[in-house]
Every structure is written in structure tokens, then in C-alpha cells.
Chimera marker file (.cmm) of the C-alpha trace (Angstrom):
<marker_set name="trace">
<marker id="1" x="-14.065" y="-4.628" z="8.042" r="1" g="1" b="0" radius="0.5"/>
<marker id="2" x="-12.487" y="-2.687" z="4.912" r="1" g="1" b="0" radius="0.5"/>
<marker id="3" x="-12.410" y="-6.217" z="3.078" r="1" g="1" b="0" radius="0.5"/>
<marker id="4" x="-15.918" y="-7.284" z="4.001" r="1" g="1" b="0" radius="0.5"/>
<marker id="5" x="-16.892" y="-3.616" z="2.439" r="1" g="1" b="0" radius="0.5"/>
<marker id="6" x="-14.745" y="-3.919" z="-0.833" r="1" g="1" b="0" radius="0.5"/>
<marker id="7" x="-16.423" y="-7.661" z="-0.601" r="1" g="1" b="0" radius="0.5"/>
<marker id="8" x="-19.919" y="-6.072" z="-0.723" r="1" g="1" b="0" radius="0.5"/>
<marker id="9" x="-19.330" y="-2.775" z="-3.085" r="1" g="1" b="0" radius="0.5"/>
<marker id="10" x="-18.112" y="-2.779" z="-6.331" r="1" g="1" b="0" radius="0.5"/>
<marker id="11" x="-17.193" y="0.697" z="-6.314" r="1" g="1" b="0" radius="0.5"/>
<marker id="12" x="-14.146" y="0.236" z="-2.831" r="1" g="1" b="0" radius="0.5"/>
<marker id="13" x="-11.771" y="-1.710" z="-3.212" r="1" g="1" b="0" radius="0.5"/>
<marker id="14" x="-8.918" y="-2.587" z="-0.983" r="1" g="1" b="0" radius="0.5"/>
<marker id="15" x="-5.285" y="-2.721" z="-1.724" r="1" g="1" b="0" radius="0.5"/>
<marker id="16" x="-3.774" y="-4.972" z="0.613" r="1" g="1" b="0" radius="0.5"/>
<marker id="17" x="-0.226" y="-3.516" z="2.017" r="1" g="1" b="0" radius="0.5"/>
<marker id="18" x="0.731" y="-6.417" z="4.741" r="1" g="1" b="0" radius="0.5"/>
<marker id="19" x="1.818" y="-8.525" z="2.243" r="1" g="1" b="0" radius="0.5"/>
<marker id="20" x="4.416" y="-6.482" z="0.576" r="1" g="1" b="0" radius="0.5"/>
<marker id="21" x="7.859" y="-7.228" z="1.648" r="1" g="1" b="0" radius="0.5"/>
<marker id="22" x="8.419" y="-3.737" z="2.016" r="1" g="1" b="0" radius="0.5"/>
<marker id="23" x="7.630" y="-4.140" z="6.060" r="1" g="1" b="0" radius="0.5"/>
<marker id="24" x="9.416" y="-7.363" z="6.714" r="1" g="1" b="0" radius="0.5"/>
<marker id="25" x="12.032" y="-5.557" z="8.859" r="1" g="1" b="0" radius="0.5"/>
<marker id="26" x="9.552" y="-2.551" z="10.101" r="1" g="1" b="0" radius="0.5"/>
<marker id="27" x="9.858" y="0.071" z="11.797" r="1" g="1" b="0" radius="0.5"/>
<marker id="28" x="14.029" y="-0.003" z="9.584" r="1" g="1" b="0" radius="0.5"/>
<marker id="29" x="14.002" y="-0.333" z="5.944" r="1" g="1" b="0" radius="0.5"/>
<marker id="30" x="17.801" y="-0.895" z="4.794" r="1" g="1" b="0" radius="0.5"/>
<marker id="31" x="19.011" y="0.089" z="8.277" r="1" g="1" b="0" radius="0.5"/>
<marker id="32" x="16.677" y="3.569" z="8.331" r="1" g="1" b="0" radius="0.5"/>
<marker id="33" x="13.656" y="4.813" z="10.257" r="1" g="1" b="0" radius="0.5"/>
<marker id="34" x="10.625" y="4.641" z="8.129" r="1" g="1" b="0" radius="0.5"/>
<marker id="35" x="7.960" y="5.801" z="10.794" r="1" g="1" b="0" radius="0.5"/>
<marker id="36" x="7.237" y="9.331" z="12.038" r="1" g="1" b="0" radius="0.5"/>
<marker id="37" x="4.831" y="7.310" z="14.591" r="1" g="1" b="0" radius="0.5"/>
<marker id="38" x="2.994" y="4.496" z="15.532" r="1" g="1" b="0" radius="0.5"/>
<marker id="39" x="0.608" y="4.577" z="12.661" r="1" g="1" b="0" radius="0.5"/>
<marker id="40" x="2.433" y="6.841" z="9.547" r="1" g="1" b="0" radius="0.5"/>
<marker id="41" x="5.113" y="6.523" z="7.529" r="1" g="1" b="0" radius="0.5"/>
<marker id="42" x="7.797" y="9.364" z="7.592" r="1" g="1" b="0" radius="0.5"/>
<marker id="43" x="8.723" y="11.007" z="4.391" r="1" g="1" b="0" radius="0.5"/>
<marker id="44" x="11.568" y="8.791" z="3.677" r="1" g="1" b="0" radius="0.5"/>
<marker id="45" x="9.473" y="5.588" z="4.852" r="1" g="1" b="0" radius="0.5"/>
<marker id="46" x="6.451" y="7.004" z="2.267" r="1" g="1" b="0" radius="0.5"/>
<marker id="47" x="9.182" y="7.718" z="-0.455" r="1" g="1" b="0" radius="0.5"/>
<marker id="48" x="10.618" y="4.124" z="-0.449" r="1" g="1" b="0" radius="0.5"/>
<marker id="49" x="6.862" y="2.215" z="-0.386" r="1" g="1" b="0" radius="0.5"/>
<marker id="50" x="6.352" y="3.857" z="-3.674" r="1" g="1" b="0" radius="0.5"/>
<marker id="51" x="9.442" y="3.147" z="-5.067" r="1" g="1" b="0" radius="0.5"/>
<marker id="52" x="8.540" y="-0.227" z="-3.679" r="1" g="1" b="0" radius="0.5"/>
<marker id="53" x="5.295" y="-0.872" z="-5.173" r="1" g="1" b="0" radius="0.5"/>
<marker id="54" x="4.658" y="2.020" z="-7.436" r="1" g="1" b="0" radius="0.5"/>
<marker id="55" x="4.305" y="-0.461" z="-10.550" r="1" g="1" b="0" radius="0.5"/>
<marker id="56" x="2.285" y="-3.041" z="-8.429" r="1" g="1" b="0" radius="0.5"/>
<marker id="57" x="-0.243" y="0.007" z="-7.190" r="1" g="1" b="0" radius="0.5"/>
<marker id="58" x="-0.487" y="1.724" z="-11.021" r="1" g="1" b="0" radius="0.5"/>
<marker id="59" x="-1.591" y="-1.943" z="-11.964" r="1" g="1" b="0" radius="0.5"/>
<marker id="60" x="-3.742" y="-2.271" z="-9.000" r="1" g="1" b="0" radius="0.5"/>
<marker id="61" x="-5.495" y="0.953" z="-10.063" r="1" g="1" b="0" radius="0.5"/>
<marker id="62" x="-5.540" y="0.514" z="-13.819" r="1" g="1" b="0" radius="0.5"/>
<marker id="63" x="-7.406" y="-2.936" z="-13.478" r="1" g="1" b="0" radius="0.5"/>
<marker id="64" x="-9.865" y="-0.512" z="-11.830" r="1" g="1" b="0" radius="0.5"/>
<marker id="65" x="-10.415" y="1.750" z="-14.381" r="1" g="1" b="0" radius="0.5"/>
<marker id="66" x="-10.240" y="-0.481" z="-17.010" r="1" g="1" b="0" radius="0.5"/>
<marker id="67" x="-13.481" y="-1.986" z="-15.185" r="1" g="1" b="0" radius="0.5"/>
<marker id="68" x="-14.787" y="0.960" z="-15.038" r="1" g="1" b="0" radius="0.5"/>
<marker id="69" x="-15.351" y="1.364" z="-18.732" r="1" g="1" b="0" radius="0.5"/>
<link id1="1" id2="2" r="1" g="1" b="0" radius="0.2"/>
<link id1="2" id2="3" r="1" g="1" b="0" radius="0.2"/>
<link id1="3" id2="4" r="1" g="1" b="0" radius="0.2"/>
<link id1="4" id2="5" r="1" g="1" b="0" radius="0.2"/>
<link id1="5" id2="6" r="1" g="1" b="0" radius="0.2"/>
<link id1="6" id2="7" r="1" g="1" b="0" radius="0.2"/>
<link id1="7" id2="8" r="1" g="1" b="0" radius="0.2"/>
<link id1="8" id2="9" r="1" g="1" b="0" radius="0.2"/>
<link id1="9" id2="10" r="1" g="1" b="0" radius="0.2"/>
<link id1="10" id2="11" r="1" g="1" b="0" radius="0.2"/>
<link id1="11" id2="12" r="1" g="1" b="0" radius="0.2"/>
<link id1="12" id2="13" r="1" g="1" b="0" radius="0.2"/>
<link id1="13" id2="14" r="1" g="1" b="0" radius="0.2"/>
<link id1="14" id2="15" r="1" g="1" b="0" radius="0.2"/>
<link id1="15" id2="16" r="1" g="1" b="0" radius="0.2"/>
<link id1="16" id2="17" r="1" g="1" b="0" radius="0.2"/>
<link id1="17" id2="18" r="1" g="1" b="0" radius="0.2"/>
<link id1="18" id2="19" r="1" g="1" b="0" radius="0.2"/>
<link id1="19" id2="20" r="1" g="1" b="0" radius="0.2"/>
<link id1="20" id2="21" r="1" g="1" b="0" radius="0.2"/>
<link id1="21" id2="22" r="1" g="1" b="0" radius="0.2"/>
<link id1="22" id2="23" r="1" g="1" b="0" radius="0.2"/>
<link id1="23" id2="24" r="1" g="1" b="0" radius="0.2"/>
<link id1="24" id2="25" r="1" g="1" b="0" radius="0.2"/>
<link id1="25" id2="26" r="1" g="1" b="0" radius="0.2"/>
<link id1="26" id2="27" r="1" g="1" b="0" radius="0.2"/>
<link id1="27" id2="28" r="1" g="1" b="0" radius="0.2"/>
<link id1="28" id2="29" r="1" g="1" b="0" radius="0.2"/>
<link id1="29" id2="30" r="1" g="1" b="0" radius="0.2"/>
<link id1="30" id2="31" r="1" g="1" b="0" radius="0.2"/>
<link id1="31" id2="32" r="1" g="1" b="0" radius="0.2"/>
<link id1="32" id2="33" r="1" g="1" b="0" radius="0.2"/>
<link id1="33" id2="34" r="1" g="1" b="0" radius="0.2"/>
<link id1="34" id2="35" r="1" g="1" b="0" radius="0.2"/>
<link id1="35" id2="36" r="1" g="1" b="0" radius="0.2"/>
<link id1="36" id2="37" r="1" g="1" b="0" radius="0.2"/>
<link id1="37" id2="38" r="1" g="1" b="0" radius="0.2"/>
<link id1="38" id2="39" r="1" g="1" b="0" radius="0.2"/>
<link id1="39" id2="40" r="1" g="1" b="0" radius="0.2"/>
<link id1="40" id2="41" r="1" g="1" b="0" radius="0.2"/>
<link id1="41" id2="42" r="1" g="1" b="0" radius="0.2"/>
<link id1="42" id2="43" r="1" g="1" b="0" radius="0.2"/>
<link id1="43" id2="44" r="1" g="1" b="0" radius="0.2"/>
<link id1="44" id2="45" r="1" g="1" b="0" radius="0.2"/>
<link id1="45" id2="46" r="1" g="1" b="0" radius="0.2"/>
<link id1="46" id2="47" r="1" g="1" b="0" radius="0.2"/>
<link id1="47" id2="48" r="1" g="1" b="0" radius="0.2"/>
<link id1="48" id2="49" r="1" g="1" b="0" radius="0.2"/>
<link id1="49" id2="50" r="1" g="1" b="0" radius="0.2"/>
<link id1="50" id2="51" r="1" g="1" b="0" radius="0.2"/>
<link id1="51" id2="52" r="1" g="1" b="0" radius="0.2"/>
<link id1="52" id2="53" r="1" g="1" b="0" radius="0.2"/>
<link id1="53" id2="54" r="1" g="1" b="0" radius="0.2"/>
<link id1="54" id2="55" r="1" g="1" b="0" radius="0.2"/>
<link id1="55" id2="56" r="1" g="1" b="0" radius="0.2"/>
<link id1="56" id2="57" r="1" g="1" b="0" radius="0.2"/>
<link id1="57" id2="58" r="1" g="1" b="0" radius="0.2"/>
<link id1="58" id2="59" r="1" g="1" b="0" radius="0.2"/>
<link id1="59" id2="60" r="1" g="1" b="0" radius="0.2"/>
<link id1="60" id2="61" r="1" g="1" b="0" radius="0.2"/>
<link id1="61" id2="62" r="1" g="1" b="0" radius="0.2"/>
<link id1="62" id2="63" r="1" g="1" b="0" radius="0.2"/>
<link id1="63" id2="64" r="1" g="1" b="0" radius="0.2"/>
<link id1="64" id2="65" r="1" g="1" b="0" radius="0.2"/>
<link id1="65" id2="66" r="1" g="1" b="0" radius="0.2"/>
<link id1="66" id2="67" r="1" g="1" b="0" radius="0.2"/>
<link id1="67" id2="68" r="1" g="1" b="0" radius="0.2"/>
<link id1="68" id2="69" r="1" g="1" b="0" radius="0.2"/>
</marker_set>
């Protein structure tokens, strides 16, 4: 539904997460617990997404700006 609405807006746009290797071993990254629950990340789990794909996102977001212009 969130695609189909970035799909149809031009102002949302959806940054897709499943395909980052980050959660190929979920719920462990390197051996650790990276969920407080079923549905968030805990504060280590959070901490090593954006080490992860902090350059990825800032690119992500930067094409949208850039747009923006």
C-alpha cells in the first residue's frame, strides 16, 4: 500500500528496508539481539542499521531534495 502511494504522489516516497542485508540473519546481527519486540529495533539493533545504511539513506534523501529544487 505504501508503494502504490509513493507510486501515485510525488511528494512520499518509500525507502525500501527488506532488501538490505542488514536483516539476513534477523532477529541476531553478528551474534546480538537487535529487536526490543516484534515490530522495533532495540537501541543497539537501530544503532547498527545506520551504521549499515547511513550513506545509502543520505543518498536516498539527497536525490530527494535535489528534486525538490
Amino acid at each position: 500500500m505504501i508503494k502504490k502511494l509513493a507510486n501515485e504522489y510525488k511528494n512520499v516516497f518509500y525507502y525500501d528496508l527488506s532488501k538490505k542485508h542488514f536483516f539476513d540473519n534477523a532477529p541476531f546481527y553478528n551474534d546480538t539481539l537487535i529487536y526490543y519486540d516484534s515490530n522495533h529495533l532495540n537501541h543497539y539493533g537501530s544503532t547498527k542499521l545506520a551504521d549499515e545504511i547511513g550513506d545509502d539513506f543520505y543518498n536516498f534523501s539527497k536525490n530527494i531534495l535535489n528534486k525538490a529544487k
